[in-house]
C-alpha positions in Angstrom: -13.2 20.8 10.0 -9.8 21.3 11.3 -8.8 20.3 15.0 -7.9 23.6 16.0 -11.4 24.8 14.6 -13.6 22.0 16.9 -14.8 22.3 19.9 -12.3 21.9 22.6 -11.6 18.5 24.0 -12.5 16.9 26.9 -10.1 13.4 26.2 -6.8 12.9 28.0 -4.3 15.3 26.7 -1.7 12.5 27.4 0.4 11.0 24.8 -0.8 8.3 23.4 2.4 6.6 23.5 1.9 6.9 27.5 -1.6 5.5 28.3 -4.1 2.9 26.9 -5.9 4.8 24.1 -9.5 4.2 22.5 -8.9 4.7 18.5 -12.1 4.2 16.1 -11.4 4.1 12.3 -13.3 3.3 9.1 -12.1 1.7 5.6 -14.0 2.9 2.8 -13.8 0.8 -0.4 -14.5 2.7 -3.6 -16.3 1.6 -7.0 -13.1 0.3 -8.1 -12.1 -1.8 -4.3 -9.4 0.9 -3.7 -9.3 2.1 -0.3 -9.8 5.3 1.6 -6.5 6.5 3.5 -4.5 9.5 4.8 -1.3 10.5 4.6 -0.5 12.1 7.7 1.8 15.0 7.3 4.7 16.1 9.4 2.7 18.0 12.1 1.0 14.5 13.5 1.4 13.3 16.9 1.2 9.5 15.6 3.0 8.4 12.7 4.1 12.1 11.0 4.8 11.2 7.0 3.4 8.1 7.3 0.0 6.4 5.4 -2.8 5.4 7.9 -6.6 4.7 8.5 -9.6 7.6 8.8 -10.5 7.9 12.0 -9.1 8.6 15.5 -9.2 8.7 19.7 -12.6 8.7 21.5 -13.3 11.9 23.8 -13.7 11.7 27.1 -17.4 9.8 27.4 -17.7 9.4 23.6 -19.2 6.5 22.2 -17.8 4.4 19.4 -20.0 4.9 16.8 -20.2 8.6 17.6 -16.4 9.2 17.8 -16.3 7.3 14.0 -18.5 9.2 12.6 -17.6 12.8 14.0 -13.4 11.6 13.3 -14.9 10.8 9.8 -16.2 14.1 9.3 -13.2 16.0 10.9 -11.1 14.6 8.7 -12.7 14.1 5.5 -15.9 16.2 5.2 -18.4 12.8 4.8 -21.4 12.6 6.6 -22.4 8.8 6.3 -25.5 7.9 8.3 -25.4 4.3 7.6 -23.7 1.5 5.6 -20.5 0.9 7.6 -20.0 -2.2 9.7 -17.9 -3.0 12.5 -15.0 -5.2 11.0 -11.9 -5.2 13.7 -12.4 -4.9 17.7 -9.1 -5.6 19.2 -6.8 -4.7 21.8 -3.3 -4.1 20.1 0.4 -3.3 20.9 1.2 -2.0 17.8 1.9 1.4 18.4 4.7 2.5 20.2 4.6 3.0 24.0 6.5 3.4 26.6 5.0 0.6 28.8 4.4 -3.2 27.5 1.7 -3.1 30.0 0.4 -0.4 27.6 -2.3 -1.0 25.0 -4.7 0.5 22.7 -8.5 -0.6 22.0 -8.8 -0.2 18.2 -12.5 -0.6 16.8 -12.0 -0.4 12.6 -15.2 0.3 10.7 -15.7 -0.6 7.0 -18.0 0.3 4.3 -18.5 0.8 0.4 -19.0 4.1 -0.8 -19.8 6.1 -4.2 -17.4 8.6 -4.0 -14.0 10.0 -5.2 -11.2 12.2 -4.2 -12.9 15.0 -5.5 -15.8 14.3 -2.8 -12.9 14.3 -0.2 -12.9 17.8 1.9 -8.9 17.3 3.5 -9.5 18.2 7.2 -6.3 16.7 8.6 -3.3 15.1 7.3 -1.3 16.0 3.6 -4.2 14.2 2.0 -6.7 11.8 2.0 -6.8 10.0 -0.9 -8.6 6.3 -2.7 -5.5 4.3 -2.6 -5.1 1.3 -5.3 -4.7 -1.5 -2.7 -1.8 -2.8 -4.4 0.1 -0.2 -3.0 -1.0 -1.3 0.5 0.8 -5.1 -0.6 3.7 -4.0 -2.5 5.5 -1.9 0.2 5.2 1.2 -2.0 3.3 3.4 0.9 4.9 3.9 4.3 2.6 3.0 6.3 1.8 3.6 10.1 3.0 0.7 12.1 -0.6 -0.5 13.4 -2.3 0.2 9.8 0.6 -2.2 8.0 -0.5 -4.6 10.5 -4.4 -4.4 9.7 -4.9 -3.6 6.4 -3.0 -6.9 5.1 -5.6 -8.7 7.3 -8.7 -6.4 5.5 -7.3 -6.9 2.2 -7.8 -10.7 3.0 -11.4 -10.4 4.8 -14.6 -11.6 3.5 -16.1 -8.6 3.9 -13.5 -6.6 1.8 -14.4 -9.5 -1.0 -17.8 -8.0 -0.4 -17.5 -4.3 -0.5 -14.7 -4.8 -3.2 -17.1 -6.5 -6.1 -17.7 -4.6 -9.0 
């Protein structure tokens, strides 16, 4: 489903770049320990043309878990009942704002899946794709300014070790 096809929103319709925003995201790690991104397209409000994570803001009285999985579904079609866990909880400055008393609450979700891009129903972005995560450390994807700080730091974690063995 499409943004313009959901229900309307309740969240704050201000820019992100002006106010403290609550962003909930997932990683899914393939058969293969390649990794689940978009590509944003040129129409994004965040980081047009640019690679970055699944997921997205929390509406107005949303909780966590229920934001991640209805952004998951927006955008890519999946309905997972279980089998992610909570890897990143963080308060970051990585996005751009117009404040540095400005800050966004970033909860990043991670999980390994069956699928492929064919199971992949594109909902938002240019595409949504299993990425080889090489791409992620060889500076070959251009990616969003908060997800080239994370993903580094994923591609390092235990728990992607875990979800990555074949």
């Amino acid at each position: 489903m499409t943004r313009s096809n959901a229900a309307p929103s309740t969240a704050d319709e201000t820019p992100c770049e002006e106010r403290n925003c609550l962003l909930a995201s997932v990683v899914l790690v393939d058969s293969r320990g390649w990794l689940l991104l978009q590509e944003r397209d040129e129409h994004a409000l965040v980081a047009p043309n640019q690679w970055g994570l699944v997921g997205g803001h929390l509406e107005e009285g949303e909780e966590w878990e229920t934001a991640l999985y209805r952004e998951l579904e927006e955008e890519t079609g999946l309905h997972l009942d279980s089998g992610l866990r909570l890897w990143f909880d963080e308060i970051v400055q990585h996005s751009p704002k117009v404040s540095t008393h400005l800050a966004d609450h970033w909860k990043i979700w991670a999980g390994r899946v069956d699928l492929t891009d064919s199971d992949i129903t594109l909902g938002e972005g240019r595409q949504i794709v299993f990425v080889d995560p090489a791409r992620v450390t060889d500076g070959s994807l251009d990616l969003a300014v908060a997800t080239k700080h994370v993903l580094p730091m994923f591609l390092a974690s235990d728990l992607y070790a875990e979800l990555s063995e074949r």
